[in-house]
Each structure stands twice: as structure tokens, then as C-alpha cells.
N, C-alpha and C positions, 0 to 999 in steps of 0.2 A: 807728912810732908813738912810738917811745922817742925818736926825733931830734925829733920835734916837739916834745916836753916841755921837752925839755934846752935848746934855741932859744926856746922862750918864758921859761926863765929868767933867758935871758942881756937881756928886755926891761925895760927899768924902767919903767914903769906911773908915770906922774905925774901925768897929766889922765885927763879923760875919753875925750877922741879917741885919746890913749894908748893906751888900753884896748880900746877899741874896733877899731882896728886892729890890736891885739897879740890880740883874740881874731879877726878876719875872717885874720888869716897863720894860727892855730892849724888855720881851717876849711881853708884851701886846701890846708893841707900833709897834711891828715887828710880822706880821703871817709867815713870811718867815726864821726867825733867828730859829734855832734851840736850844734846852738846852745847847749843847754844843757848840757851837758860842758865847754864852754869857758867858759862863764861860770865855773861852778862851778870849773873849773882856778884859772882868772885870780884870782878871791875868796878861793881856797885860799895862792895862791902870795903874792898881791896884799893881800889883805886885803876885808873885806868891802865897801871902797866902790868897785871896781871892776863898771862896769855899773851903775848905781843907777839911772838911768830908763827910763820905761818905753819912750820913744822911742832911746833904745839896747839894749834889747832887743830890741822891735817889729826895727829893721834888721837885728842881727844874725841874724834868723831868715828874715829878707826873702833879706840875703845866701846864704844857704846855697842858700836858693831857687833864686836868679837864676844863682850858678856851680854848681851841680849842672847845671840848661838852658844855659846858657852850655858846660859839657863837652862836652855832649849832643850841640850843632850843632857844636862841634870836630870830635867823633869820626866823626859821620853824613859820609858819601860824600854830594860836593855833585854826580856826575854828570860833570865834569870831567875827562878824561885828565891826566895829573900831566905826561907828555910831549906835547910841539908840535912 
């Protein structure tokens, strides 16, 4: 959890999409960090206009969503022998 912190500082947060991306790497690297964790990081580290609408929020929550199910069917046996 500590490398994730340390790697989002080394982000510089300029735009919007900046930000937004430097918090969907915070999720990937953390199953544990919540959407709003990272906000709050990014806001922390960033200053408070990281994240500021509501349709970058709305995503980032979407995102946690979709790669949490995305893992999901990673991990899940598709039935397939791995050897041929």
C-alpha cells in the first residue's frame, strides 16, 4: 500500500484527465483503497481541485466497479486445459 502512495507522488496532476487517471493507477495498484480514498489522497497530495465533477467521480466509482469483475473473470477457471 505504501508503494502505491509513494508512486502517486511521483504524479503531477495538471488537468483533469491527470487526475483521473492518477487516481484509476491508485485503484489498480490497491484492491483495498476505495474510490473515495483516492480522491481524498489525490485532493490531499494535489490540492482540492483534483476530481471536481461529478462525472469524474461518477467514473471513478464505475471504474473500481468494472476491474474488480474484470479480476473476477481473470481469476475464474474458463474450463480449458492450459496444455494441448
Amino acid at each position: 500500500m505504501r508503494r502505491c502512495f509513494h508512486l502517486a507522488l511521483g504524479v503531477f496532476c495538471n488537468s483533469a484527465l491527470v487526475s483521473s487517471v492518477a487516481a484509476c493507477l491508485l485503484l489498480q495498484l490497491s484492491s483495498t483503497l476505495t474510490a473515495n480514498q483516492a480522491i481524498e489522497f489525490l485532493r490531499e497530495h494535489r490540492g482540492g481541485s483534483a476530481i471536481q465533477t461529478v462525472k469524474q467521480y461518477n467514473f471513478l466509482h464505475e471504474f473500481r466497479e468494472k476491474y474488480a469483475a474484470y479480476n473476477e473473470t481473470r481469476e475464474a477457471p474458463n474450463g480449458r486445459s492450459l496444455s494441448r
